[in-house]
N, C-alpha and C positions, 0 to 999 in steps of 0.2 A: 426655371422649370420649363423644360418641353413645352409643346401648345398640346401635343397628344397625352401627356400626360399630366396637365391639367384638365385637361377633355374626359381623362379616364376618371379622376382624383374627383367630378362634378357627377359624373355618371356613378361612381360608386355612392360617394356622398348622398346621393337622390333614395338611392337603391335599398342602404343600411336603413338610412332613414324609414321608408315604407316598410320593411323589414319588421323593426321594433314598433311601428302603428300599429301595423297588422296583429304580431305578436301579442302586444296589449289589449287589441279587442278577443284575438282568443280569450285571451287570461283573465275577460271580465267575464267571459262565459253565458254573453247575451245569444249565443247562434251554436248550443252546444251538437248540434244535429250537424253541423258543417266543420266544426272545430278541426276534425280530422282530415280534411280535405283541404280546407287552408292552411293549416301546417303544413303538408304536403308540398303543397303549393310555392308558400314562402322558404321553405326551407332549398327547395331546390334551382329558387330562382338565386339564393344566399349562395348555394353551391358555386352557380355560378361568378359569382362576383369573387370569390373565392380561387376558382380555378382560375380567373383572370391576376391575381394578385401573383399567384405562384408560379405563373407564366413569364412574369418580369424577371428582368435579371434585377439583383438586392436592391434594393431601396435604401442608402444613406441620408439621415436625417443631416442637417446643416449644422446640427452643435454636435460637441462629443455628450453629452446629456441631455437627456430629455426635459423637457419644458414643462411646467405643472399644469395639467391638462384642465386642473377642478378636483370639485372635491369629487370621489365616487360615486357612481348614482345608486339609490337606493332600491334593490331589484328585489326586493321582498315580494312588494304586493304581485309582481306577474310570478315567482319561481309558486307563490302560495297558491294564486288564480291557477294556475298550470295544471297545481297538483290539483286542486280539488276537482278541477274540471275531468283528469284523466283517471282519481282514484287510484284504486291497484292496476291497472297498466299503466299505471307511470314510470314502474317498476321493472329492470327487462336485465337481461345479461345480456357482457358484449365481452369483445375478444381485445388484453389490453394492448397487443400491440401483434398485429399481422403479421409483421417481418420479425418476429420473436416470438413465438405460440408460447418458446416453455414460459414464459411467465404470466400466462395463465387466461381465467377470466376474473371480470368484476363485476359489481353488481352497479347498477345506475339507476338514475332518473332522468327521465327524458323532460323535467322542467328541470332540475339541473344542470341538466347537460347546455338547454336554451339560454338559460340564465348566464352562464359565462359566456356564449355567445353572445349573449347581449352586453353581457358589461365590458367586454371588448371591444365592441363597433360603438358603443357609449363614449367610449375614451377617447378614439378613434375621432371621433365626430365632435369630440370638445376642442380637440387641436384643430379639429376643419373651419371650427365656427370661430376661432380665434385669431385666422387667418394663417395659422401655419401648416398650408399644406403638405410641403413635402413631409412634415411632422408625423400629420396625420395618414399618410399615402405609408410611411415606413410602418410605422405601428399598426395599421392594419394587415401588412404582411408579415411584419412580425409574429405577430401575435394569433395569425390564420395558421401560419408552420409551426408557431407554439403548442399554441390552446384551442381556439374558437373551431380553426378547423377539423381537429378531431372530435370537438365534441360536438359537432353540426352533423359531423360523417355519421357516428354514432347516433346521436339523436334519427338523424333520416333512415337509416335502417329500421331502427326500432317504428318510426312511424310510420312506415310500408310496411312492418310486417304486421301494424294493426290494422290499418287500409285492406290490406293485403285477406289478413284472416274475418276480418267482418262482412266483406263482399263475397268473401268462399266459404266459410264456413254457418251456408244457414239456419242450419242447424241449432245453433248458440244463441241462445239471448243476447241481445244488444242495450245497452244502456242510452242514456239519455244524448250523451255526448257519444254515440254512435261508435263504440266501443264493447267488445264483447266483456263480458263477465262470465 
């Protein structure tokens, strides 16, 4: 592998990692006054590490199959944190595919949508810590042109446009976790 892109593979690694900490103390819902500003936050520094993945040209894994990463991680207790923390704005319509309107919209959650972003960099980061990096370096791009990266995209809309309507619209009650009702 590269020295640059071992360099990138330790820098990502770093990055997912505080990613899903972060994530986690949202989802314990101790700072629910801030909740929405550090999603914010994390989701767009995610962004980036994301727009850096899709910037490489393909990433080949060293086997023709993939390596058993572990078992799956168990992303209950944050998809569950999530929800309760954002209630009914968890809840939001998005457009399912940009470059294709006619098929329509869907309905989401924006702890769902983090959720598979997290259990992607989860995987991700099992092959890192196993020492297979290029493993791990493919499957995160993989998986950001898959999955993770639409539904991060998604997700960050929806949470700029609660950002978004709780700082402009003062009108509105605001809940606890700093979200209009």
């Amino acid at each position: 592998m590269p020295d640059e892109l071992d360099a990138l593979a330790r820098d990502l690694n770093e990055q997912m990692s505080a990613f899903l900490v972060a994530l986690a103390q949202v989802a314990a819902g101790d700072e629910p006054d801030f909740a929405l500003s550090v999603l914010m936050l994390e989701i767009s520094q995610l962004a980036l590490a994301g727009g850096r993945l899709a910037a490489l040209a393909d990433i080949a894994p060293d086997e023709d199959f993939e390596a058993d990463a572990g078992p799956d991680a168990d992303l209950d207790s944050l998809r569950d944190g999530l929800r309760q923390l954002l209630g009914d704005v968890d809840v939001y319509v998005d457009v399912v595919d940009p470059m294709h309107p006619e098929q329509g919209t869907a309905v989401c959650r924006i702890s769902d949508e983090l959720a598979v972003v997290a259990s992607d960099l989860v995987h991700g980061l099992q092959h890192y810590a196993n020492g297979r990096v290029v493993e791990a370096m493919w499957w995160w791009q993989f998986s950001y042109l898959a999955t993770w990266g639409a539904a991060l995209t998604s997700a960050t809309r929806a949470v700029h446009s609660l950002v978004a309507h709780t700082r402009l619209d003062a009108d509105r009650p605001v809940t606890s976790a700093g979200t209009m009702v």
